[in-house]
C-alpha positions in Angstrom: 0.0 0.0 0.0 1.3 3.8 -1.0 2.3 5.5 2.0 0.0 8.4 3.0 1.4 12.2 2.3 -1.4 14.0 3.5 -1.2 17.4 5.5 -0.1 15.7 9.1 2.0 13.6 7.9 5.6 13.7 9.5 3.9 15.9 11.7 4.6 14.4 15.1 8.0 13.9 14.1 8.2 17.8 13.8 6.4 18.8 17.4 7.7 15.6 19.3 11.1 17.2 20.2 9.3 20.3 21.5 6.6 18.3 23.2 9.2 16.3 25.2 10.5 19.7 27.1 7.6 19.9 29.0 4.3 22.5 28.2 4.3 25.9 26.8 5.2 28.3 29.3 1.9 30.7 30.6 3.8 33.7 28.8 3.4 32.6 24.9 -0.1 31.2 26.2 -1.0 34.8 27.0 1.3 36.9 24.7 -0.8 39.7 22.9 0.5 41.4 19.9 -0.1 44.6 18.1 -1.5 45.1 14.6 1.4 45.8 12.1 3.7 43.7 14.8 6.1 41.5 13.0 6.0 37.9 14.1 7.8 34.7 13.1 5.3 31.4 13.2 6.4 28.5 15.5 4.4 25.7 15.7 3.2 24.8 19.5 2.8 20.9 20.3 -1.1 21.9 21.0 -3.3 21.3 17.5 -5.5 24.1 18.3 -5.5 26.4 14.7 -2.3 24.4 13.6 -1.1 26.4 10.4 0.3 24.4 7.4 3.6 23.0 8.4 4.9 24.8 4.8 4.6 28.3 7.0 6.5 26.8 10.0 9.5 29.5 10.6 8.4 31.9 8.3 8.1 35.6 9.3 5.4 38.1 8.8 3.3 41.3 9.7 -0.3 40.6 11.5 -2.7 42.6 9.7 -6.0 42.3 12.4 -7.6 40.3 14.8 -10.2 37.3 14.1 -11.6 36.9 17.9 -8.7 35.5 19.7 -7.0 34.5 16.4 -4.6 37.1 14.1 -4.7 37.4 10.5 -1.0 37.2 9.6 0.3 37.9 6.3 2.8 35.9 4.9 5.4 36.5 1.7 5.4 33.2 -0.3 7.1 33.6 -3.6 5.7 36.7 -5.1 2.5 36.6 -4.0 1.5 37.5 -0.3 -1.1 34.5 1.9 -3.2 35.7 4.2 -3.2 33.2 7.2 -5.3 33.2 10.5 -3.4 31.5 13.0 -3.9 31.6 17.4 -1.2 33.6 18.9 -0.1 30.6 20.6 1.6 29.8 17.2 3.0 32.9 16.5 6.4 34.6 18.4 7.9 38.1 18.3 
């Protein structure tokens, strides 16, 4: 049988070494940001709003607010993504 490449695989493998330290410290679980902030997006072990693991280390500017969610956008190639992702992913 072909081996499955959907969007979580090798996914574990990616958040396993971070998992292993321990859980996110209350800081990034509370972090606020401002709009027009520059951010880089690191993946958290939880799975809540997981991003695409194709945006993992990629910097960019957050352009509003969806609830407790930002709207981050993101230069990939020449065209510019618009991603919403839970500040829990994202880091100054």
């Amino acid at each position: 049988m072909k081996r499955s490449k959907g969007k979580f695989s090798k996914r574990t493998r990616l958040l396993r070494k971070r998992a292993r330290k321990g859980t996110l410290p209350m800081r990034r679980l509370l972090s606020s940001f401002s709009i027009g902030d520059k951010v880089c997006i690191n993946l958290a072990p939880s799975q809540e709003g997981l991003p695409h693991p194709r945006y993992r280390g990629r910097h960019g500017i957050i352009v509003s607010m969806r609830g407790k969610a930002y709207m981050v956008e993101v230069k990939v190639g020449n065209s510019k993504k618009k991603i919403i992702i839970p500040g829990l992913h994202l880091k100054k």
